[in-house]
N, C-alpha and C positions, 0 to 999 in steps of 0.2 A: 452616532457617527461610525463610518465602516473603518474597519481597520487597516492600516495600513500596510501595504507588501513589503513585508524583506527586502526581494528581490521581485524584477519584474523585468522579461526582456520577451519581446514578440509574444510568443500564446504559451507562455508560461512562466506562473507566478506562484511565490514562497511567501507564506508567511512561518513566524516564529510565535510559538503560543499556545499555547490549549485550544485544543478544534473544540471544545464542548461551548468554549465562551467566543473563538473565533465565529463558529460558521454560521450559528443563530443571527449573527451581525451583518452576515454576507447578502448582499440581494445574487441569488442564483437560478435566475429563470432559465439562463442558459444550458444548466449543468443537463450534458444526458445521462453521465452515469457514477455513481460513488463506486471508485472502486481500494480496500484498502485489506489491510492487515493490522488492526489493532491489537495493544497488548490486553491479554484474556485471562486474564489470572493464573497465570502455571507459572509464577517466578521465575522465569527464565533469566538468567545471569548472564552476564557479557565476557560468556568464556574465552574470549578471541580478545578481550582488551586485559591490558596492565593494568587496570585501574580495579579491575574485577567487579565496577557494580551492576547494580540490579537496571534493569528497562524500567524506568519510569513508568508508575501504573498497573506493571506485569503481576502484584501482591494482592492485587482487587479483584473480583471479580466485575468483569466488561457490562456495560449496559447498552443496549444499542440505539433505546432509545431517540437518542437526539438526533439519530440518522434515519431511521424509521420514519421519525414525523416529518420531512421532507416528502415523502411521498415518491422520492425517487426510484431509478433502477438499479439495483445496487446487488455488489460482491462483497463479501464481508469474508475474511478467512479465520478458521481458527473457530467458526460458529458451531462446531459440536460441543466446546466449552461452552456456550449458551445458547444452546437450542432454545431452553425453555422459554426464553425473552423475544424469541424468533416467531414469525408464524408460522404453521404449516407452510413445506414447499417440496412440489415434485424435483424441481431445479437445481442440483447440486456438482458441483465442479471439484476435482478428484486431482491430486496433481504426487503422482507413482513417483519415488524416488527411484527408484529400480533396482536399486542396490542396499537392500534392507540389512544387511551387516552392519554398513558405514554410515545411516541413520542412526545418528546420535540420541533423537529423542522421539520422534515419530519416523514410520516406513512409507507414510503418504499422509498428505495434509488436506483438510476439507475446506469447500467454500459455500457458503449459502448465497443462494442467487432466488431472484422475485421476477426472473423473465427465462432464464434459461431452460431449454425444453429437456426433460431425463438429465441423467446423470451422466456426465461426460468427462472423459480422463484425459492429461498430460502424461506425458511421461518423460522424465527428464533425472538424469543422472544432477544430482551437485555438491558437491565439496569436493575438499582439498585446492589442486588448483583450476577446478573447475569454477569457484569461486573466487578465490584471487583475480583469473582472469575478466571476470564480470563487472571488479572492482568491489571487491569486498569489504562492507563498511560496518556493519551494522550485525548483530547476534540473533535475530531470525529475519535479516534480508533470504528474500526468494530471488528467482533467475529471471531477468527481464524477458525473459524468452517466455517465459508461465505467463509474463504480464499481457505481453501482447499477443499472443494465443488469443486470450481474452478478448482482446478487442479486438480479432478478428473473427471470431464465433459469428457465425452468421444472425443469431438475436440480439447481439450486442446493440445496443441506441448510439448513434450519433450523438456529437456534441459535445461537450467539453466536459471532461473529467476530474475527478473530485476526488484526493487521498490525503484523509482529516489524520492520520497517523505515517507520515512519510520514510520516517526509520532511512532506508539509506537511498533512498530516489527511485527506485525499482519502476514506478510505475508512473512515474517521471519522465523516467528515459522512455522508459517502450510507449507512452504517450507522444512524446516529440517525435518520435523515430516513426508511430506512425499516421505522424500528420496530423495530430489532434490536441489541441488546447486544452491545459491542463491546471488547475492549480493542488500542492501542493504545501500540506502544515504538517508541523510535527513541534514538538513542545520542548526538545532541548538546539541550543543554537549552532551546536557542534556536526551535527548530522544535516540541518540545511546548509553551513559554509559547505561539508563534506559532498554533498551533491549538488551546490553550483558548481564546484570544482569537476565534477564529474562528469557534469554537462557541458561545459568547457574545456573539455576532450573529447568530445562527440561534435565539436565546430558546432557550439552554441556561441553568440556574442554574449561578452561575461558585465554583466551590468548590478550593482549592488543597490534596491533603490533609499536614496536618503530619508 
């Protein structure tokens, strides 16, 4: 039985759950592209919350596996923590903080990609209130601007998009914003209320499904 959406409104859907047990369940012939940021083992901590905990996962080391056997076209960030689970790829995505002072823990973050041609860089200032303004939810949320970069690369695949680790919508939003169906999992339920809410300041119709 497929699992059921969180939420579900026009061409984009939430679910709440572990993408390892959600997306094997999923029938997605549609999907043309995974694109996500999972936690990669570097304990990253939720320095920006009160509560001070860890990102669920962040203590493991990442397997990609279960995305790999899809056979799709995919962005995976954060893949120099496990290259070695990766296969070879000329196609690698570079995203320049530009201001390597105020980079708290990396001065630029890598993506491994299975269709993109050479190495190609973003460059994009973010923090402070450069992230406030983005809506800042999440302790390694990226700038929706890096997201949809992405999906305007000219080898980018059509079709509807795929973030099995959602953290604060990033790739959400810049999916809706450009025109492309999206779904969208992440495994605690506080980060998907936090980006319906967020898509519902972008004049998304705000629908919770029962």
């Amino acid at each position: 039985m497929r699992p059921q959406p969180y939420f579900k409104q026009g061409d984009v859907t939430l679910y709440v759950g572990d993408s390892r047990v959600i997306v094997p369940q999923l029938v997605l012939p549609e999907v043309g592209l995974i694109l996500t940021d999972p936690p990669y083992g570097v304990g990253m901590e939720r320095g920006d919350s009160k509560r001070g905990e860890r990102v669920i996962g962040d203590d493991l080391p990442f397997d990609p596996s279960f995305l790999l056997s899809l056979g799709l076209p995919a962005v995976l960030f954060g893949a120099n923590a496990y290259a070695d689970k990766l296969p070879p790829s000329k196609g690698w995505l570079v995203w320049d903080k530009t201001f390597p002072d105020m980079a708290r823990h990396s001065q630029a973050e890598l993506a491994w990609t299975n269709f993109v041609k050479g190495i190609r860089i973003h460059r994009q200032a973010y923090h402070g209130f450069m992230r406030k303004a983005d809506g800042w939810l999440h302790p390694t949320q990226k700038p929706v601007a890096l997201f949809r970069w992405i999906l305007n690369l000219p080898w980018t695949p059509a079709g509807l998009v795929l973030d099995p680790f959602m953290g604060g919508g990033g790739v959400v939003r810049a999916a809706m914003e450009c025109g492309r169906p999206v779904i969208g999992i992440d495994i605690e339920q506080e980060y998907v209320d936090a980006t319906i809410r967020r898509l519902a300041q972008a004049v998304l119709p705000l629908a919770v499904a029962e």
